[in-house]
Backbone as CSV, one residue per row, in Angstrom:
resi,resn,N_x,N_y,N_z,CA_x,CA_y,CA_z,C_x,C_y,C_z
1,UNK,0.828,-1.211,0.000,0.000,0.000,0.000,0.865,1.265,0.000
2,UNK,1.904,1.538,0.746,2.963,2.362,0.894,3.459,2.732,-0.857
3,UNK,3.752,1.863,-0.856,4.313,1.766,-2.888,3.188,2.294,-3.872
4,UNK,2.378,1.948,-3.471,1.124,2.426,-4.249,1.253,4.069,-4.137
5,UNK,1.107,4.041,-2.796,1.084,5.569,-2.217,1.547,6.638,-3.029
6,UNK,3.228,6.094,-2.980,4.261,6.773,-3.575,4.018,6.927,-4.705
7,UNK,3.695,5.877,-5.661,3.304,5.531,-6.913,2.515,6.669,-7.045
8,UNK,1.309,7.184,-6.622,0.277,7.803,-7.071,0.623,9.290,-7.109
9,UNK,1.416,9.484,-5.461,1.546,10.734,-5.773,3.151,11.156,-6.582
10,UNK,4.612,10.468,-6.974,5.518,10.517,-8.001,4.503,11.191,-9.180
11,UNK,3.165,10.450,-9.461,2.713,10.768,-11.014,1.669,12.134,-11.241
12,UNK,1.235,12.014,-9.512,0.477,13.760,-9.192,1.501,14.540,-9.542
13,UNK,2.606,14.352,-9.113,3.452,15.432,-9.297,4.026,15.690,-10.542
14,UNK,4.567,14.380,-11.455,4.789,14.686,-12.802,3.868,15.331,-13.421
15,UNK,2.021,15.213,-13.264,1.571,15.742,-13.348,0.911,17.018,-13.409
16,UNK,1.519,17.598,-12.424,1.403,19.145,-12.259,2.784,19.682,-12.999
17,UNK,3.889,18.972,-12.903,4.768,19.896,-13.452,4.645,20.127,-15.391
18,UNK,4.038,18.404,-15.702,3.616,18.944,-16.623,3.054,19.890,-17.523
19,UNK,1.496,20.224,-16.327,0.620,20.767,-16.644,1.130,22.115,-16.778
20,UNK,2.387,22.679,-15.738,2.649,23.793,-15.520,3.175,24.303,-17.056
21,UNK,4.059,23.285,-17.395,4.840,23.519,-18.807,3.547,24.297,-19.686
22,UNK,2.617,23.163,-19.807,1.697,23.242,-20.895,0.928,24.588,-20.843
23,UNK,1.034,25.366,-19.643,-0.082,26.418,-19.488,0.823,27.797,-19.581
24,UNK,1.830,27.345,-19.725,3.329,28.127,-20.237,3.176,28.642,-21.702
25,UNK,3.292,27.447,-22.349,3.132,27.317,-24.294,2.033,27.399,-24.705
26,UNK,0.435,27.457,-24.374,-0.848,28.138,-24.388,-0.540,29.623,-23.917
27,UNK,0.114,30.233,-22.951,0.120,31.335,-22.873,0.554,32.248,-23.985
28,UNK,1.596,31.721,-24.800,2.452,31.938,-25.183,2.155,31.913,-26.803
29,UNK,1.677,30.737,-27.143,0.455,30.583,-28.346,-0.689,31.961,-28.009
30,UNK,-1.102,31.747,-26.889,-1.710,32.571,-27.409,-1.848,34.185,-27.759
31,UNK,-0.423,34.841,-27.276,0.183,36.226,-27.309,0.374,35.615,-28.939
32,UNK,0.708,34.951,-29.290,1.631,35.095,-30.741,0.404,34.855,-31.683
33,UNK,-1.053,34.392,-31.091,-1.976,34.291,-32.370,-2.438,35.704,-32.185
34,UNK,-2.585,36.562,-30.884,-3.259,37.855,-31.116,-1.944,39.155,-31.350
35,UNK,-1.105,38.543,-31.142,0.577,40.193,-31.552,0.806,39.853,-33.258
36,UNK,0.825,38.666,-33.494,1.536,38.319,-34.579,0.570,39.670,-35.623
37,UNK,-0.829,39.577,-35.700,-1.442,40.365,-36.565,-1.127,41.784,-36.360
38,UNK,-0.113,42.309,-35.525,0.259,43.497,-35.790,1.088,44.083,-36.648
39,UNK,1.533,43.038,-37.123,2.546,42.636,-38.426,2.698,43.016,-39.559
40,UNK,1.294,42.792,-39.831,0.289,43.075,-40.934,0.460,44.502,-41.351
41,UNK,0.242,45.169,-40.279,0.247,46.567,-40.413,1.512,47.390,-40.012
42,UNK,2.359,47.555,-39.557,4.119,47.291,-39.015,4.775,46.564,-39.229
43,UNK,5.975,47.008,-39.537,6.775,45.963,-40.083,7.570,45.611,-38.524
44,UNK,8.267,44.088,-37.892,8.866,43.663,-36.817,10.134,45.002,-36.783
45,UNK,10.440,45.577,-37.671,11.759,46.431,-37.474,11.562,47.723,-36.079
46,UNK,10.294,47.977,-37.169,9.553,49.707,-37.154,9.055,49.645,-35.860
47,UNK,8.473,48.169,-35.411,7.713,47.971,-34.526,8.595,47.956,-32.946
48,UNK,9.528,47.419,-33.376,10.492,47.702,-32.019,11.344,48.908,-31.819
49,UNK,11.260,49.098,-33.153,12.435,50.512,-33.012,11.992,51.819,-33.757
50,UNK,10.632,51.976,-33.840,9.893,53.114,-33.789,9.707,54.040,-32.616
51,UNK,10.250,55.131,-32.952,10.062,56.171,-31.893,9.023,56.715,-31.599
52,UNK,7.758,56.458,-32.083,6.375,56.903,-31.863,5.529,56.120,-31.233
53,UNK,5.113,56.100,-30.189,3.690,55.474,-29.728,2.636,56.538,-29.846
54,UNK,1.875,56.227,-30.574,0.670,56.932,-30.815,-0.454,56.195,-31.370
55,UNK,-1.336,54.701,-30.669,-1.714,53.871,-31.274,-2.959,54.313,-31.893
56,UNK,-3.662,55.112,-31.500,-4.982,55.719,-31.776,-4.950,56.965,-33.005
57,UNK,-3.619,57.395,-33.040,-4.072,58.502,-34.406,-4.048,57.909,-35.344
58,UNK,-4.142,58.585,-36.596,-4.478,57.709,-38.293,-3.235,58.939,-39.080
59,UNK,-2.691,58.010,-39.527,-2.114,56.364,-39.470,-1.554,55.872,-37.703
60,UNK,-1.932,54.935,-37.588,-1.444,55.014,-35.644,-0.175,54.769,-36.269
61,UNK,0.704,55.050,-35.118,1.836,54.891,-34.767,2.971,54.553,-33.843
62,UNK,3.243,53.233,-34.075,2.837,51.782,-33.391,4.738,51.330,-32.783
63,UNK,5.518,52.355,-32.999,6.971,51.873,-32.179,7.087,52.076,-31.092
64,UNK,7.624,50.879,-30.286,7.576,50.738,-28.620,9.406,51.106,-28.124
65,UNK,9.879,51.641,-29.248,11.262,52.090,-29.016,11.400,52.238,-27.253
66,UNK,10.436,53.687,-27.120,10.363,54.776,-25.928,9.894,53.665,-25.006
67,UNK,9.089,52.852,-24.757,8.415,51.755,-23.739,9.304,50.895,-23.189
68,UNK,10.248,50.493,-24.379,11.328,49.576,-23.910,12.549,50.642,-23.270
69,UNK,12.820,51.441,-24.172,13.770,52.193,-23.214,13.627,52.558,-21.705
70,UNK,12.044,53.348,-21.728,11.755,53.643,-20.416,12.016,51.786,-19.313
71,UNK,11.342,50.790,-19.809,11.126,49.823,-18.748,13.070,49.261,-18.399
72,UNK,13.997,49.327,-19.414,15.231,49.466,-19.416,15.739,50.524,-18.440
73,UNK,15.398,51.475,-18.702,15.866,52.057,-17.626,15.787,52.589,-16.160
74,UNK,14.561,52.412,-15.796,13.701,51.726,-14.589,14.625,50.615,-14.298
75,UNK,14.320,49.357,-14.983,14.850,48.450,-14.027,16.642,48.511,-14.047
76,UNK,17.290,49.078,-15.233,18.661,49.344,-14.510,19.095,50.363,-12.987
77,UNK,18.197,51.020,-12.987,18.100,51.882,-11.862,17.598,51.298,-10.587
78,UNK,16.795,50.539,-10.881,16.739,49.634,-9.617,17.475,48.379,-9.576
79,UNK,18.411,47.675,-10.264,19.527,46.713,-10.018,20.265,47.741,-9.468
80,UNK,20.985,48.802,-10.047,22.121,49.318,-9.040,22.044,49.932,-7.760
81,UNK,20.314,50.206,-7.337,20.229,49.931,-5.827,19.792,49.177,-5.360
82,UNK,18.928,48.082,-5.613,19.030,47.193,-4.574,19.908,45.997,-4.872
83,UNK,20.762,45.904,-6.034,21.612,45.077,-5.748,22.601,44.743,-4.512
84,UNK,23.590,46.088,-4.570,24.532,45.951,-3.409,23.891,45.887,-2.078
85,UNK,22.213,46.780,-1.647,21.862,46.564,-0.521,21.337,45.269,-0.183
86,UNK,21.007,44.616,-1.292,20.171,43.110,-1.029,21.209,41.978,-0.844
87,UNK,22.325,42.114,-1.565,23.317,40.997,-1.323,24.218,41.544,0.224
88,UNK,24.211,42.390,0.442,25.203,43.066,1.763,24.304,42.704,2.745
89,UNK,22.693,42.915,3.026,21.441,42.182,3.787,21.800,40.706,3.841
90,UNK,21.668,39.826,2.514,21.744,38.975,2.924,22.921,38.190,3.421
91,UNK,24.477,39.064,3.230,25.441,38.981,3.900,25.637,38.985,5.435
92,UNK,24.941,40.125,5.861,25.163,40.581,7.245,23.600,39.182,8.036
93,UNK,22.592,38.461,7.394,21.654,37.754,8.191,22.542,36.799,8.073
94,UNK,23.232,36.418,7.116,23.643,34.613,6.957,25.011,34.371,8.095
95,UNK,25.917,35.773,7.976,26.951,35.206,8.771,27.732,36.322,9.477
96,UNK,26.590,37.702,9.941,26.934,38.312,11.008,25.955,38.629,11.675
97,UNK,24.687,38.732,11.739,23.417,39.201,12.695,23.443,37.805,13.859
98,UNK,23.382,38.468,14.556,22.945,36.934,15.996,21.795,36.899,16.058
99,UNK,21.588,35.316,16.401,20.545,34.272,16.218,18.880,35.187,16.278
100,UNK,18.868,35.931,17.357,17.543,36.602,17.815,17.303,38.213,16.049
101,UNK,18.100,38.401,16.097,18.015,39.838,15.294,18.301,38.791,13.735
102,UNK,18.537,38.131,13.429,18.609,37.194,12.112,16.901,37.193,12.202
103,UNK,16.366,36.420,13.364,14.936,35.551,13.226,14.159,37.234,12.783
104,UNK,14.199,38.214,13.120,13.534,39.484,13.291,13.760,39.916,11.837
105,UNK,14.888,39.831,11.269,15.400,40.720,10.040,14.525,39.855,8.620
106,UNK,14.301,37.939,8.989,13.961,37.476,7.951,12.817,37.917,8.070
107,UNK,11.880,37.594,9.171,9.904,38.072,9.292,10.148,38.966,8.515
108,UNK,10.555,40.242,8.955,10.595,41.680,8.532,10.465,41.707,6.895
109,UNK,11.565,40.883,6.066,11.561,40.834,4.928,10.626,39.802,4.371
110,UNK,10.564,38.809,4.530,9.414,38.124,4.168,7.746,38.893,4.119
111,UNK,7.726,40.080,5.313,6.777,40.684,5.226,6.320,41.511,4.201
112,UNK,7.760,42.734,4.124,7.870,43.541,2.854,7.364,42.241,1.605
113,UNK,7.924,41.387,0.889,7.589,40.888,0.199,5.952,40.824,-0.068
114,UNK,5.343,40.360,1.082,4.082,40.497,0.923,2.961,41.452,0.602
115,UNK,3.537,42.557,0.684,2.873,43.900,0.437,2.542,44.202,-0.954
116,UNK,1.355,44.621,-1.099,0.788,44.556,-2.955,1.200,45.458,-3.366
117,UNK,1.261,45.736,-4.808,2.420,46.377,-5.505,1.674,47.802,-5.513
118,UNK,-0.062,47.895,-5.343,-0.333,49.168,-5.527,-0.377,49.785,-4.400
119,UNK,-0.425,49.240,-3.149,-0.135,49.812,-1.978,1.304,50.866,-1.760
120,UNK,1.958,49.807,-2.413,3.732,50.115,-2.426,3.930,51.998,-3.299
121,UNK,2.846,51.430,-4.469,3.051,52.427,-5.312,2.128,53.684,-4.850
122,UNK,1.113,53.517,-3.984,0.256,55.092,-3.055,1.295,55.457,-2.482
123,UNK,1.938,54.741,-1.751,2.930,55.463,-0.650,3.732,55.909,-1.189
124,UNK,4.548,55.265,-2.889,5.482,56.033,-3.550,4.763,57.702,-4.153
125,UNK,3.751,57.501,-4.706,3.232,58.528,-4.827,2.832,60.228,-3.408
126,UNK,2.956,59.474,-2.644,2.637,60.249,-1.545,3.712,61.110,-0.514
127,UNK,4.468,59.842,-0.742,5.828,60.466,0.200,7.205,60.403,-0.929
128,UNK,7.617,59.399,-1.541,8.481,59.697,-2.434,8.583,60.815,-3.795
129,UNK,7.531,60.768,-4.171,7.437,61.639,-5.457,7.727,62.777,-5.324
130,UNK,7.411,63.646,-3.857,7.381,64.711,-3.583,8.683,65.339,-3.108
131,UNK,9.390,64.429,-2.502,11.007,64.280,-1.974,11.679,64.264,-3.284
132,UNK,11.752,63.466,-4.347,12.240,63.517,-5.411,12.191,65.158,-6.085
133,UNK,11.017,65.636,-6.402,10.634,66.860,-6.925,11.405,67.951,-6.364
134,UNK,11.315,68.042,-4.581,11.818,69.413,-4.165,13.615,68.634,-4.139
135,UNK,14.143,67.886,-4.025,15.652,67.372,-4.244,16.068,67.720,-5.153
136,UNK,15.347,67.717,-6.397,15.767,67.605,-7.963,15.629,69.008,-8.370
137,UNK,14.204,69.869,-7.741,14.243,70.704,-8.358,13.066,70.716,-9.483
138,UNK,12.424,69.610,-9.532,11.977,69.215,-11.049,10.153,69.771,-11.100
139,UNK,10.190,70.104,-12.042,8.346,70.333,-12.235,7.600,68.884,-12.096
140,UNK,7.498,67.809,-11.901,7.158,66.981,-11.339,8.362,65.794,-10.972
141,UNK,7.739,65.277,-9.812,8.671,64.158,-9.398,8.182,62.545,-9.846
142,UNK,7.115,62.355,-10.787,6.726,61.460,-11.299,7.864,61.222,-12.522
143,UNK,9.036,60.294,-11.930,10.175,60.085,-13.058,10.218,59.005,-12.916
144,UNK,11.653,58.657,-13.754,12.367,56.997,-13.956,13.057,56.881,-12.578
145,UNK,13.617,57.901,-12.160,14.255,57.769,-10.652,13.564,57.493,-10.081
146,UNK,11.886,57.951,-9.518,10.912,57.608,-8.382,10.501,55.626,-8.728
147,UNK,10.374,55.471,-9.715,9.913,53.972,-10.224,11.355,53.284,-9.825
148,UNK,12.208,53.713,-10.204,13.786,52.898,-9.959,13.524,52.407,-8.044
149,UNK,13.504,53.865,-7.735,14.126,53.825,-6.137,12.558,52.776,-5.881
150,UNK,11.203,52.578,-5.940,10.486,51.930,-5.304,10.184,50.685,-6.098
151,UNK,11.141,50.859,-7.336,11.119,48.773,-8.077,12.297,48.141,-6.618
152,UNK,13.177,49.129,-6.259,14.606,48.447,-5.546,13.704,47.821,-4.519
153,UNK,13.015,48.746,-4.088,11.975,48.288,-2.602,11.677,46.854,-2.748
154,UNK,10.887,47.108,-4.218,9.978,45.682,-4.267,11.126,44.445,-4.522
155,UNK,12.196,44.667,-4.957,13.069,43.391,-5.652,13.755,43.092,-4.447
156,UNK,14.036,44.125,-3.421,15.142,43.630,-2.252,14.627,41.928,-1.925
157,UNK,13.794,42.090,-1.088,13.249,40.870,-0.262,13.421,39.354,-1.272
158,UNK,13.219,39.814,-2.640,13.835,38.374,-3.462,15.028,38.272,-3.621
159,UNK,15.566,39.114,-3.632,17.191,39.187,-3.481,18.043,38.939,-2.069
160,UNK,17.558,39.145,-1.210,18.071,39.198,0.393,17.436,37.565,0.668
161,UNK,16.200,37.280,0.364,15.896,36.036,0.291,16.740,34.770,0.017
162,UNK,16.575,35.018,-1.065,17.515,34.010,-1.830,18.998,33.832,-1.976
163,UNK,19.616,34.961,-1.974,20.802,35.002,-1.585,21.561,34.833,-0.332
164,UNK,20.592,34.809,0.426,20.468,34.471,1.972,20.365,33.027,1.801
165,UNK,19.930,32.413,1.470,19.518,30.884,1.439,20.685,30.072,0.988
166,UNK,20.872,30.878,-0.146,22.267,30.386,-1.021,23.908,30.190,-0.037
167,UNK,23.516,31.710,0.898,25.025,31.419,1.416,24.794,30.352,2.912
168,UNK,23.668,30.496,3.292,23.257,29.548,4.687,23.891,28.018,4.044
169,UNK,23.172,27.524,2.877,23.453,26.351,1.841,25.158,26.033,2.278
170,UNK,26.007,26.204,1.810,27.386,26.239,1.769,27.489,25.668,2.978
171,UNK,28.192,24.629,2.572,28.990,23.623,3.761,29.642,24.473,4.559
172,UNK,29.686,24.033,6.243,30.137,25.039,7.248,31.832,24.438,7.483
173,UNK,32.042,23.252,6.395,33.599,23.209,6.631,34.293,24.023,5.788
174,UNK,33.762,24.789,4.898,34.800,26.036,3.687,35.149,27.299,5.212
175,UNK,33.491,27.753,6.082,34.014,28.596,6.837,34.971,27.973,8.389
176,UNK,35.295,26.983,8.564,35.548,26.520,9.270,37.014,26.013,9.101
177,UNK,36.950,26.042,7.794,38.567,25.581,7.274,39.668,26.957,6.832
178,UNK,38.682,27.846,6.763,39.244,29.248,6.120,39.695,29.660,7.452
179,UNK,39.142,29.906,8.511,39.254,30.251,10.015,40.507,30.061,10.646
180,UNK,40.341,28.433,10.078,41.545,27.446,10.517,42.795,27.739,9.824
181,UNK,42.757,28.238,8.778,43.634,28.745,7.994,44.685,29.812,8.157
182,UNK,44.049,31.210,9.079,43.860,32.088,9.733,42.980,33.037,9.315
183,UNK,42.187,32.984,8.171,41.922,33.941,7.880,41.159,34.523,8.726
184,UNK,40.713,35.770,8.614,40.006,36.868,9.579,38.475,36.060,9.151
185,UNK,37.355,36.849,9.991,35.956,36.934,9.561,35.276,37.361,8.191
186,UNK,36.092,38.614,7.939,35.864,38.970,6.794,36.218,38.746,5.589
187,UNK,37.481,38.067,5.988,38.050,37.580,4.560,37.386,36.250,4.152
188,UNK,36.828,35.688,5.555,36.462,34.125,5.156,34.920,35.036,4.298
189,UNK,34.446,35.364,4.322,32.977,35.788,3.886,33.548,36.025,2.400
190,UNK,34.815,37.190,2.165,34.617,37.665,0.890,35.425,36.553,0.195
191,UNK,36.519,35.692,0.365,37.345,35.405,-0.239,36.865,33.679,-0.457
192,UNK,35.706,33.280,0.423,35.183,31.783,0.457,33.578,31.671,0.276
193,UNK,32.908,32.128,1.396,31.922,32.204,1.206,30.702,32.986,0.168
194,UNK,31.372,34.011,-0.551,30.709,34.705,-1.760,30.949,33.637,-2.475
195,UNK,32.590,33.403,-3.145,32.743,32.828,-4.791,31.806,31.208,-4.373
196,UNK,31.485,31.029,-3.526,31.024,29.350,-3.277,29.516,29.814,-3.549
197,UNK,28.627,31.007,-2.795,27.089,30.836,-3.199,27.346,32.129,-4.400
198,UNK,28.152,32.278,-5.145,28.415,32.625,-6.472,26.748,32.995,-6.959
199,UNK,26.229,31.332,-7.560,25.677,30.784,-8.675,24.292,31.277,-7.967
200,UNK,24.046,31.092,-6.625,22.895,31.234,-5.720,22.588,32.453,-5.753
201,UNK,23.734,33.726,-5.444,23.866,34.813,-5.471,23.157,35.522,-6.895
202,UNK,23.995,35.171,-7.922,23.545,36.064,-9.546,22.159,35.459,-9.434
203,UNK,21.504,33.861,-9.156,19.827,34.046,-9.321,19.171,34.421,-8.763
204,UNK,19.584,34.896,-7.160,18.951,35.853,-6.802,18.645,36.978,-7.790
205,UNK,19.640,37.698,-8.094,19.591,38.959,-9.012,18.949,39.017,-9.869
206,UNK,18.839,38.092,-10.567,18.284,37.817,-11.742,16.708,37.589,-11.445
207,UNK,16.417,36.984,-10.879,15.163,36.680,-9.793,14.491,38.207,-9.785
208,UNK,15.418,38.878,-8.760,14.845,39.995,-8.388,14.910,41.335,-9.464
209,UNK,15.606,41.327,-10.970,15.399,41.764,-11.739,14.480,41.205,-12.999
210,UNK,13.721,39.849,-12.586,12.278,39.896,-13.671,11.781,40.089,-12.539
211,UNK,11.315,40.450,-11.279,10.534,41.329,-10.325,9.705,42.939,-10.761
212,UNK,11.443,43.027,-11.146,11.475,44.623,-11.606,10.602,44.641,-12.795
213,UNK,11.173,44.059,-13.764,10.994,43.789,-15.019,9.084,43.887,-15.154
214,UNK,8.494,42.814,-14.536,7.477,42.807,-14.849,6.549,43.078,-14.210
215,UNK,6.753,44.452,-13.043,5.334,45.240,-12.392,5.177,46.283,-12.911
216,UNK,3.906,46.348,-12.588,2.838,47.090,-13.538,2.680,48.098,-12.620
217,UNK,1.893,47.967,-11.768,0.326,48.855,-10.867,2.058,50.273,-10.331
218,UNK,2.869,49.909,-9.944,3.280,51.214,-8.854,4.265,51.756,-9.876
219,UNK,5.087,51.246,-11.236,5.511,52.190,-11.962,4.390,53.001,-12.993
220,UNK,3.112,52.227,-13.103,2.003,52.808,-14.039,1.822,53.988,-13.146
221,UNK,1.878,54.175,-11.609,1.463,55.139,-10.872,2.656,56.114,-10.686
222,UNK,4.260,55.821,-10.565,5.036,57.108,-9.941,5.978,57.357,-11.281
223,UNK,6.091,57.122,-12.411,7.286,57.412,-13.262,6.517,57.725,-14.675
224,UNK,5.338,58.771,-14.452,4.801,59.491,-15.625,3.882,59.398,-16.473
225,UNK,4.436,57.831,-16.928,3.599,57.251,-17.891,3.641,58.038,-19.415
226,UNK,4.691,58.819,-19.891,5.164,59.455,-21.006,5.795,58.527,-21.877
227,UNK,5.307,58.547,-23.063,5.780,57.884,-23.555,6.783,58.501,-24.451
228,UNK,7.667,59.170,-24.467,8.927,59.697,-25.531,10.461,58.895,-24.552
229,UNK,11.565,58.890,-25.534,12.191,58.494,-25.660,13.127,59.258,-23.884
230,UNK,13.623,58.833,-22.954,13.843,59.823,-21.539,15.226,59.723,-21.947
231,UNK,15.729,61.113,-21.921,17.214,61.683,-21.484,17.877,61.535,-20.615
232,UNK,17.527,61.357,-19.385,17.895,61.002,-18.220,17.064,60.215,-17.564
233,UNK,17.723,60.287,-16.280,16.839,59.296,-15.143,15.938,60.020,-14.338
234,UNK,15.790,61.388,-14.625,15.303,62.473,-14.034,13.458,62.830,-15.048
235,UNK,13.863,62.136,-16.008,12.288,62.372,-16.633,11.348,61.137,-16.448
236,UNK,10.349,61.641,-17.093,8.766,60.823,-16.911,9.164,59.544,-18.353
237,UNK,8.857,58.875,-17.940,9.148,57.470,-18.648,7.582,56.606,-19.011
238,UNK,6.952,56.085,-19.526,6.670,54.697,-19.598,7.047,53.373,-19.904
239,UNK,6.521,52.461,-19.094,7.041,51.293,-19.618,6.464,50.119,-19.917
240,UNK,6.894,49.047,-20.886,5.733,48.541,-21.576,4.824,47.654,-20.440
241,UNK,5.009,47.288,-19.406,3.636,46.473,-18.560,2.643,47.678,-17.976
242,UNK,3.331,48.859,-18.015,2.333,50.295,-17.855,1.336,49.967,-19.039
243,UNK,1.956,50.396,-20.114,1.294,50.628,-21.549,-0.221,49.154,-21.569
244,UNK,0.392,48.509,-20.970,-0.728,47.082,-21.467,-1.681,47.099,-20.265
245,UNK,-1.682,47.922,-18.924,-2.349,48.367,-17.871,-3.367,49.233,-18.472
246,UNK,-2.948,50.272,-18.582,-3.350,51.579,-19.027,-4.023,51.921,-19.831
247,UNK,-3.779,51.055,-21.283,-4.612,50.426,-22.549,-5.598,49.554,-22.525
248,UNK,-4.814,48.782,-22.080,-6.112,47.484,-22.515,-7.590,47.627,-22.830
249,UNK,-7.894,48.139,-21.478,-9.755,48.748,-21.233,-9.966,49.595,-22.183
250,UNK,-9.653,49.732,-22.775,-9.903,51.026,-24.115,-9.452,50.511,-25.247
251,UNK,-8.629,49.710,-25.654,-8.410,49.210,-26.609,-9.645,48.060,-27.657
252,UNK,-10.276,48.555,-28.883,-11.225,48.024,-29.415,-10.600,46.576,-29.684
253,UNK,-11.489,45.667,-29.453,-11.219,44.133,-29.734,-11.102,43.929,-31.703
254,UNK,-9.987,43.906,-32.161,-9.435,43.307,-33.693,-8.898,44.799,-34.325
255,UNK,-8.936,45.832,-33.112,-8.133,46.885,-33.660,-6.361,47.186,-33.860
256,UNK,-6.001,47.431,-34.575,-4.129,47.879,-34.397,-4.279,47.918,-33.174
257,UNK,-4.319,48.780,-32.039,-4.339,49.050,-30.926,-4.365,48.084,-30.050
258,UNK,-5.363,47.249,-30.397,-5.523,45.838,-29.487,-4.416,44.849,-29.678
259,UNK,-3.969,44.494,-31.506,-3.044,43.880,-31.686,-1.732,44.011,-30.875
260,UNK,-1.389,45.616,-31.283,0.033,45.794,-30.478,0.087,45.786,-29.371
261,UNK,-0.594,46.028,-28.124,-0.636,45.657,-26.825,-0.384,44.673,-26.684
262,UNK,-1.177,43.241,-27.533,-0.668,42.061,-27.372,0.429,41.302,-27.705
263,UNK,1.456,41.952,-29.357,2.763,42.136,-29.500,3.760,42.655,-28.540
264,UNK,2.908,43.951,-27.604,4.111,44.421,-26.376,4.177,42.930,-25.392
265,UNK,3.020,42.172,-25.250,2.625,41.206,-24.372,3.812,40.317,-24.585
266,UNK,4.002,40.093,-25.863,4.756,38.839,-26.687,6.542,39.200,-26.297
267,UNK,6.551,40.757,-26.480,8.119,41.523,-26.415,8.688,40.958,-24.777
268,UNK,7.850,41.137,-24.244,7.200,41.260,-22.127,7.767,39.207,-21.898
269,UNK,7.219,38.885,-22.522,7.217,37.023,-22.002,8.693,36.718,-22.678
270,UNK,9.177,37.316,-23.936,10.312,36.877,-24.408,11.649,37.126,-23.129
271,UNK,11.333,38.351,-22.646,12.500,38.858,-21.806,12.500,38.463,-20.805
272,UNK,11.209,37.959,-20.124,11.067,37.764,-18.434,11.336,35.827,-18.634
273,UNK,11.408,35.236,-19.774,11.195,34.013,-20.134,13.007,33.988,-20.211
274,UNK,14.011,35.251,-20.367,15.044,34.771,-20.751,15.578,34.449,-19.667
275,UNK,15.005,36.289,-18.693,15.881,36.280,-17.331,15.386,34.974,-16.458
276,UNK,14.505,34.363,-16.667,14.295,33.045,-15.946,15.111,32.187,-16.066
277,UNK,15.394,32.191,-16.981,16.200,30.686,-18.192,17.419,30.709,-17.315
278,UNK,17.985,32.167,-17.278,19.163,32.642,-16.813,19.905,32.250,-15.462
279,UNK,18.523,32.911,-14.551,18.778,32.699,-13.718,18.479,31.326,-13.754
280,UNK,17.929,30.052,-13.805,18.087,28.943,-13.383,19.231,27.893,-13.609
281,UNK,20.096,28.792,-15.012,21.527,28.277,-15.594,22.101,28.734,-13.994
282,UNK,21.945,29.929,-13.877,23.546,30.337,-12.469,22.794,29.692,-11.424
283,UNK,21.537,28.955,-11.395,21.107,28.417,-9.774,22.026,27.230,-10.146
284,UNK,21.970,26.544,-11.215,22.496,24.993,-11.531,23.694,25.106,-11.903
285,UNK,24.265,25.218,-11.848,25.963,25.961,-12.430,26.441,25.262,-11.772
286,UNK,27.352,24.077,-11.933,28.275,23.302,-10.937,29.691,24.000,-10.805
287,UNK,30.070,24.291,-9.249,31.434,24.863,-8.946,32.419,24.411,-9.960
């Protein structure tokens, strides 16, 4: 009966992972039966590297150049801050916070994690936007900087997470042998314990940059929603999971308009489908 047991549920589970695949490549079919017809009317060149979004005038004008730039530069702005703070977090829980202030620091972050993205994004609107504006100087503080600094918010906790996990992972004879060695505390951390959760480390990052990558609700709310091409990190940006927020409900069903939203859809799964890929190469990466 035990064997049976096992038996039944081994094939529940092949089962679901199957299923998971399959509801992957239906998703995916089905962005490419409703983007592909934007085609028709745009050529794949014009369509990515058109400087105009203007889907509604005649002739619309259908390049997501400015969408991708803006969501590019959003989420580079939030890798270069919460990178170093999320891996240095999960540095200081794994192998310098004591036992009581470790248990406090993970709740804490596990909590942040839990917080919905439009909540995240009122409060960016309320208290950040306005700090940005009188700092900068700027006629509004709805920029690529305000979306950067509150994507970092949202990506830390997958990054401090996981990279936390990664270095806990690591056999306690590398720090135990480094010690023995003489090295100091700190050297055993930078010179053993980083290059070993290496692989753990970059999927964190990677992790926590399709985070970035693919929220909608709190950059649709603090970084403008402009769609021209941004000069700096200091202007109003959109970016394409804004654009497919923002649109959709207005977009006529078999119109250009409808098509290309669902082509941005198709642009959106290619990239968040790579950084996955990616990161699961550096989770599996043998030393």
């Amino acid at each position: 009966m035990r064997k049976f047991k096992e038996f039944i549920i081994e094939k529940l589970i092949l089962v679901c992972g199957i299923a998971s695949i399959f509801f992957v490549v239906l998703i995916f079919l089905f962005l490419l039966k409703e983007g592909l017809a934007v085609f028709n009317i745009v050529g794949p060149f014009n369509f990515l590297f058109g400087k105009s979004w203007y889907p509604i005038s005649d002739p619309p004008q259908l390049g997501i150049l400015p969408l991708i730039l803006g969501s590019l530069l959003v989420t580079l702005g939030a890798a270069i801050i919460s990178i170093p703070i999320g891996v240095g977090c999960a540095i200081y829980i794994a192998e310098v916070a004591p036992l009581k202030i470790k248990e406090i620091l993970k709740a804490g972050i596990e909590l942040l994690a839990a917080i919905p993205s439009v909540v995240l994004g009122f409060i960016g609107m309320v208290t950040l936007v306005p700090i940005v504006k009188n700092v900068f100087h700027l006629p509004t503080g709805l920029t690529a900087l305000s979306g950067s600094i509150m994507l970092a918010f949202m990506a830390m906790p997958t990054i401090v997470s996981i990279a936390e996990d990664a270095l806990y992972s690591i056999p306690k004879t590398y720090k135990e042998g480094a010690l023995a060695l003489g090295a100091t505390h700190w050297q055993t951390i930078w010179r053993v314990m980083l290059p070993a959760a290496s692989s753990g480390i970059l999927a964190a990052i990677m992790l926590g940059i399709g985070r970035v990558i693919g929220e909608t609700m709190a950059v649709m709310m603090i970084t403008g929603n402009a769609a021209v091409i941004p000069n700096s990190i200091l202007a109003p940006v959109r970016t394409l999971t804004a654009t497919i927020a923002a649109e959709m409900g207005e977009a006529v069903v078999g119109s250009e308009h409808y098509f290309a939203l669902f082509a941005i859809g198709i642009v959106l799964f290619v990239i968040s489908f790579a950084i996955n890929v990616t990161a699961d190469l550096f989770l599996h990466k043998k030393q």
